[in-house]
VOTORVO-308095 format. One record per residue (C-alpha): z, y, x; residue number from 1. Coordinates in nm, 4 decimals. Example, Ala and Ser with C-alpha at 12.3 -4.5 7.8 and 13.67 -1.06 7.14 Angstrom:
REM VOTORVO-308095
(site (0.7800 -0.4500 1.2300) 1)
(site (0.7140 -0.1060 1.3670) 2)
This chain:
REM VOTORVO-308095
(site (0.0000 0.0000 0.0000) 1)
(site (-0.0775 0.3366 0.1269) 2)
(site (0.1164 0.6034 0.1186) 3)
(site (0.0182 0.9133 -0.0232) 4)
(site (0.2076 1.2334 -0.0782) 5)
(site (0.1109 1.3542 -0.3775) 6)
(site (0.1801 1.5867 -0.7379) 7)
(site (0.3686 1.4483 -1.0080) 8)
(site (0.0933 1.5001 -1.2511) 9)
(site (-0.1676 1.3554 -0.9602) 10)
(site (0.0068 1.0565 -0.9106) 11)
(site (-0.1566 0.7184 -1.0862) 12)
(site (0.0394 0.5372 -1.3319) 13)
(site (0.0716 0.2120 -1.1543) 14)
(site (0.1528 0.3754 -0.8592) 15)
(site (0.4995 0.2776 -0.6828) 16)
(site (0.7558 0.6133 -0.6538) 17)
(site (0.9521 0.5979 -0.3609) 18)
(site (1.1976 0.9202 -0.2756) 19)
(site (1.1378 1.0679 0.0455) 20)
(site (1.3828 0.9066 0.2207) 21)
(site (1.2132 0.5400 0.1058) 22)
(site (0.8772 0.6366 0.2150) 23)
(site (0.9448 0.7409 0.5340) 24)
(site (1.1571 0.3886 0.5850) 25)
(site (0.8709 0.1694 0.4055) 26)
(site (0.6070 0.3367 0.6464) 27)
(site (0.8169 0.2798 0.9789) 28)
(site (0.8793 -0.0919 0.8794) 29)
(site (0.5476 -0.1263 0.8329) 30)
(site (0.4770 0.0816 1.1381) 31)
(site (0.6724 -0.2251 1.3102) 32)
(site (0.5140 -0.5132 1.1443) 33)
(site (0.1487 -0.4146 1.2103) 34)
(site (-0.0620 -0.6690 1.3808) 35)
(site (-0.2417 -0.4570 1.6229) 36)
(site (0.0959 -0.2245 1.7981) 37)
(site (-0.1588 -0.0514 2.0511) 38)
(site (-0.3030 0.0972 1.7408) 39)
(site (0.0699 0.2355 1.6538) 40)
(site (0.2462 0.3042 1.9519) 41)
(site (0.2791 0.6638 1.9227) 42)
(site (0.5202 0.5910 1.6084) 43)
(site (0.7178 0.3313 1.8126) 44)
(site (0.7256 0.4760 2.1366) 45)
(site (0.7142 0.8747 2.0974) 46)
(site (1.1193 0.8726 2.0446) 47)
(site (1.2158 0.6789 2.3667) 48)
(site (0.9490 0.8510 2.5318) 49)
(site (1.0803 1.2001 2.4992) 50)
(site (1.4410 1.0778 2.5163) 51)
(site (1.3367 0.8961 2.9152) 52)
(site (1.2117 1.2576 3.0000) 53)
(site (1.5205 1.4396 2.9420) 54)
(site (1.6974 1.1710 3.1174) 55)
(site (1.4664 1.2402 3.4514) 56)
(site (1.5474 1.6452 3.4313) 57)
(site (1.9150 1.5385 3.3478) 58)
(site (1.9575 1.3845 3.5986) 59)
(site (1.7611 1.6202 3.8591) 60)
(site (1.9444 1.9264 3.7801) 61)
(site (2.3137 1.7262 3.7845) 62)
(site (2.2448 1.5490 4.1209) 63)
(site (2.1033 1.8919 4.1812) 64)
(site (2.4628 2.0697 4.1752) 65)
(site (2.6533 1.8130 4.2221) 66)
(site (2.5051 1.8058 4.5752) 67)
(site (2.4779 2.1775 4.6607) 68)
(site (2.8646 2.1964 4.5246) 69)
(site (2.9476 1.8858 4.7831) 70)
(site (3.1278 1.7538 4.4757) 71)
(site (3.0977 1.3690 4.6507) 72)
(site (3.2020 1.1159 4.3891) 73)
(site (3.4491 1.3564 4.2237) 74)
(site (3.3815 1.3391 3.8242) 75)
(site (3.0279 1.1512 3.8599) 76)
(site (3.0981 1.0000 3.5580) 77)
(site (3.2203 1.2372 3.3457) 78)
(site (2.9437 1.4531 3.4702) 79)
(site (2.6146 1.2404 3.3915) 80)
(site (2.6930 1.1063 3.0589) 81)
(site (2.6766 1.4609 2.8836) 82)
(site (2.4394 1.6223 3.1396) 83)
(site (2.2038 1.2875 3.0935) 84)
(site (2.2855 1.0602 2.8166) 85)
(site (2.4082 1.2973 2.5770) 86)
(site (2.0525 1.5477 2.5606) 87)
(site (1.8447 1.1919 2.5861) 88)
(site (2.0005 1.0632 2.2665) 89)
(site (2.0025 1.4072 2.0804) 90)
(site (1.6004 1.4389 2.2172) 91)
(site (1.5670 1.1125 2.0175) 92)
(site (1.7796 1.1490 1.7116) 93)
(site (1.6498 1.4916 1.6253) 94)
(site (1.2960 1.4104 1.6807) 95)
(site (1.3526 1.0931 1.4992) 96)
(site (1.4906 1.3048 1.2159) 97)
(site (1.3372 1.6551 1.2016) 98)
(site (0.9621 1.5520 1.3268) 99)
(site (0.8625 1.2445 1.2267) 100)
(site (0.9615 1.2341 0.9180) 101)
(site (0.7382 1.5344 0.8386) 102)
(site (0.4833 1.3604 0.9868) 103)
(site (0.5051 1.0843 0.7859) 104)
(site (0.5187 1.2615 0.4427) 105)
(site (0.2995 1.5291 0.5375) 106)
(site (0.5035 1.7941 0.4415) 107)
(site (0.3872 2.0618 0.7261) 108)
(site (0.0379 2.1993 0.6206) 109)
(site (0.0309 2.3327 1.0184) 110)
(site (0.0279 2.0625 1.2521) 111)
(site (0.0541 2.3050 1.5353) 112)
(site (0.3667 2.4518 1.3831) 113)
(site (0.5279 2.1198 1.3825) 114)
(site (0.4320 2.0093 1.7715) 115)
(site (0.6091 2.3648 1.8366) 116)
(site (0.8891 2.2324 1.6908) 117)
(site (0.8804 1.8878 1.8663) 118)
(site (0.8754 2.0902 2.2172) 119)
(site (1.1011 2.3359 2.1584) 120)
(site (1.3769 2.0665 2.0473) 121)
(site (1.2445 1.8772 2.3720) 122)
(site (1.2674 2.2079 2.6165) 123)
(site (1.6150 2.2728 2.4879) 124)
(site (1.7901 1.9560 2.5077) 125)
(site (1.5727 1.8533 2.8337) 126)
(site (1.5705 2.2030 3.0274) 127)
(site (1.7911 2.4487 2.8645) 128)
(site (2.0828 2.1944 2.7256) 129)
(site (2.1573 2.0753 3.1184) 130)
(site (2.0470 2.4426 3.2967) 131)
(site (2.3751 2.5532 3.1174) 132)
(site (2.6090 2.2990 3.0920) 133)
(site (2.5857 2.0972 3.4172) 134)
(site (2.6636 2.4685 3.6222) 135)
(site (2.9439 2.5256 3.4189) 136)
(site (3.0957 2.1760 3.4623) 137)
(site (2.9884 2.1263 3.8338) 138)
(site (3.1903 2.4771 3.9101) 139)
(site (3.4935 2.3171 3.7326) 140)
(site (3.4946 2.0058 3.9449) 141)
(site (3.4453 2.2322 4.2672) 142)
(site (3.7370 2.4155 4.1575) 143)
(site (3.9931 2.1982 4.0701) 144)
(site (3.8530 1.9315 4.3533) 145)
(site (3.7947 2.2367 4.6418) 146)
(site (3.5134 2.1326 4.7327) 147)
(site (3.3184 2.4849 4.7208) 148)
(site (3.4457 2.8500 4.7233) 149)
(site (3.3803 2.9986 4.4167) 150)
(site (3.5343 3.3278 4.1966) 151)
(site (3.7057 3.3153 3.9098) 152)
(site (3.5321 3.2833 3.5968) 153)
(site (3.7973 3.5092 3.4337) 154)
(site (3.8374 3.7596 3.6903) 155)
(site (3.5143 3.8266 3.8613) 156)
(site (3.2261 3.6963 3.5664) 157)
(site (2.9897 3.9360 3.7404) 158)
(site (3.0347 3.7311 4.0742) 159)
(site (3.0275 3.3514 3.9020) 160)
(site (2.6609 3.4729 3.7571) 161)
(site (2.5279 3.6372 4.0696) 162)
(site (2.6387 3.2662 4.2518) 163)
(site (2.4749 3.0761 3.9754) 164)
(site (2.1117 3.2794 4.0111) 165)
(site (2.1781 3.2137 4.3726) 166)
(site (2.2351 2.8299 4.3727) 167)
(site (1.9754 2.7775 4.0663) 168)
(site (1.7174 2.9776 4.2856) 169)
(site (1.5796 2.7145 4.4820) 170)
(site (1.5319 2.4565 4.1764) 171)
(site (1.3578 2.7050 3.9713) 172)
(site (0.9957 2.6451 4.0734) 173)
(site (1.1124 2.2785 3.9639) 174)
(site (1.2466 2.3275 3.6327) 175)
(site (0.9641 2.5619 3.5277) 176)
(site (0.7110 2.2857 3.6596) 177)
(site (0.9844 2.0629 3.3936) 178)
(site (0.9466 2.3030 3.1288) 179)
(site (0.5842 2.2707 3.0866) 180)
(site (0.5701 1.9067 3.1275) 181)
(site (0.8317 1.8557 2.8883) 182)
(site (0.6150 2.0874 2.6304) 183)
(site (0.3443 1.9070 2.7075) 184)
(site (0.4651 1.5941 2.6624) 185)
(site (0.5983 1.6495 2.3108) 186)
(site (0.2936 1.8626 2.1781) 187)
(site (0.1007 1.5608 2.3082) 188)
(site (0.2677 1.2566 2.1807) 189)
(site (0.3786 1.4584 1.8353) 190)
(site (-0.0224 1.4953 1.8048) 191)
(site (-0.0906 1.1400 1.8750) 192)
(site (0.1625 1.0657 1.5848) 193)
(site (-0.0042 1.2594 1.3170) 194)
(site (-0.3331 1.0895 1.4558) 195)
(site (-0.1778 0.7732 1.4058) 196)
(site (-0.0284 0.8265 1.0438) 197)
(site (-0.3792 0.9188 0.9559) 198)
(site (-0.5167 0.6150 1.0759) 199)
(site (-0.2587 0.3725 0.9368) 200)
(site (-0.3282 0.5332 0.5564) 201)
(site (-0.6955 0.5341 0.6142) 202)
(site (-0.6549 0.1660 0.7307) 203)
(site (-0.4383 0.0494 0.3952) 204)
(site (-0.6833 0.2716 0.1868) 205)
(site (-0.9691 0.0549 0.3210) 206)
(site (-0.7880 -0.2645 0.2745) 207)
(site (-0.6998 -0.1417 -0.0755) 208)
(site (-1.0138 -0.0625 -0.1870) 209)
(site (-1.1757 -0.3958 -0.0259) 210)
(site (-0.9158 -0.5781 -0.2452) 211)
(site (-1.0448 -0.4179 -0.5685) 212)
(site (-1.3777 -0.4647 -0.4899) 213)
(site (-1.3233 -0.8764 -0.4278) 214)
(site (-1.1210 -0.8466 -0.7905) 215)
(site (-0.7823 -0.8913 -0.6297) 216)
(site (-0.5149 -0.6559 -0.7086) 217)
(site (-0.2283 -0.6526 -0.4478) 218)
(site (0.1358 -0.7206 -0.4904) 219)
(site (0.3713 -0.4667 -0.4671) 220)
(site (0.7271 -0.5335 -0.4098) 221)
């Protein structure tokens, strides 16, 4: 069955409703069932994809600061899961649940608008997320470990940022060259997903209409 987002009053009568919520979930387990998953991979793949690439600038910019703050093994831990596993598994979730979704249904008339979305959710939890959080929590291990001379946060703000422009200065070719490729990345795959919704409904239309030809009307469950 193919699913088509249509009017109430455009909508056949032995059509099956489904809410929103029930499409979306009927066209992903069929997204997973289909024969042919070279055909489909953007919908299977595009999450993990996306959340892998925060996990590679995650990581970058923590072993980054960790290093130039001579931090050692002090906090590692406590450092990489939020600076690296945290933005890869917000990356997925909230392309998982404010993209595709709209995808699916076709609910955004402007694909462009929606690829915009997918990278700016992917520059922000990939890029931005870690080029402000990993800083802030690298300084605190330095100070409460000594490993690096640094002002007070409270006392001198003026002097923390002027050291933070300083240290970030030699990354920064780096994380713009990150920036782009992590737009890129989710303008391209986002694209390959409408391209593949397309072709999936097109596909079951086909089938459909081959079925009614030959006199056999599918089951519906």
């Amino acid at each position: 069955m193919a699913l088509l987002h249509k009017k109430a009053s455009e909508i056949p009568k032995d059509a099956v409703r489904l809410s929103e919520e029930e499409a979306v979930q009927y066209f992903l387990k069929l997204v997973q069932n289909w024969e042919n998953r070279s055909e489909v991979w953007p919908i299977i793949y595009t999450p993990g994809v996306l959340g892998a690439g925060t996990v590679f600038t995650g990581f970058y910019i923590n072993n980054y600061y960790r290093r130039v703050l001579k931090l050692g093994s002090y906090g590692r831990l406590s450092s990489y899961l939020p600076a690296v596993a945290l933005p890869a598994i917000m990356a997925t979730f909230f392309h998982t649940t404010f993209v595709l979704p709209d995808i699916v249904l076709n609910k955004e008339p402007c694909p462009v608008c929606l690829q915009t979305r997918a990278a700016l959710l992917q520059t922000g939890f990939g890029v931005a997320y870690p080029m402000l959080l990993v800083p802030l929590s690298s300084f605190m291990f330095a100070t409460r470990h000594f490993t690096y001379r640094l002002p007070s946060i409270v006392e001198k703000p003026k002097e923390v940022l002027k050291l933070y422009r300083k240290l970030s200065g030699p990354i920064m070719l780096p994380i713009t060259l990150m920036l782009a490729f992590s737009t890129a990345l989710a303008i391209f795959l986002t694209g390959k997903e409408y391209e593949t919704v397309y072709k999936v409904n097109i596909r079951l239309l086909q089938l459909e209409r081959q079925l009614e030809d030959d006199g056999v009307v599918p089951i519906q469950s």
